[in-house]
Steps between C-alpha positions, in 0.01 A plus 500: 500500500143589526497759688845640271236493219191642668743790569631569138172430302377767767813766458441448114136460517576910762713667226262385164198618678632821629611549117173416354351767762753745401562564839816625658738223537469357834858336527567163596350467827190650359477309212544221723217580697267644263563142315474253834175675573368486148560157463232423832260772316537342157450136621199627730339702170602143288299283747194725542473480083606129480838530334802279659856594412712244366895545444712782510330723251172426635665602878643818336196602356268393821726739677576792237125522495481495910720760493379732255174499663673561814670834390183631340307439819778681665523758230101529568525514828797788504287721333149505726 
């Protein structure tokens, strides 16, 4: 169950970051991604400040945060 819910806050965490970035819409393999990959660069950016997540909010937002990052890097990146 676990993993089931590392994979869904991800997908979810994928599609409300690509929204906030008003990016094109990846689909759901991207979203997926984007999200799963988020979630290790959220919780990496959490620890180096000192903030833990607790819950499922606190996952979501650990990982929306990850994953925003992520596309602006990318975004950054896309354009040098």
């Amino acid at each position: 169950m676990d993993l089931i819910g590392f994979l869904l806050i991800g997908l979810i965490a994928g599609w409300i970051a690509t929204q906030f970035m008003r990016g094109s819409s990846m689909g759901l393999a991207g979203n997926l991604v984007i999200g799963v990959i988020g979630a290790f660069v959220g919780g990496f950016l959490f620890r180096l400040i000192g903030f833990a997540a607790v819950g499922l909010i606190g996952h979501l937002i650990t990982a929306t945060v990850g994953a925003v990052v992520l596309l602006y890097v990318v975004r950054v990146l896309k354009k040098a």
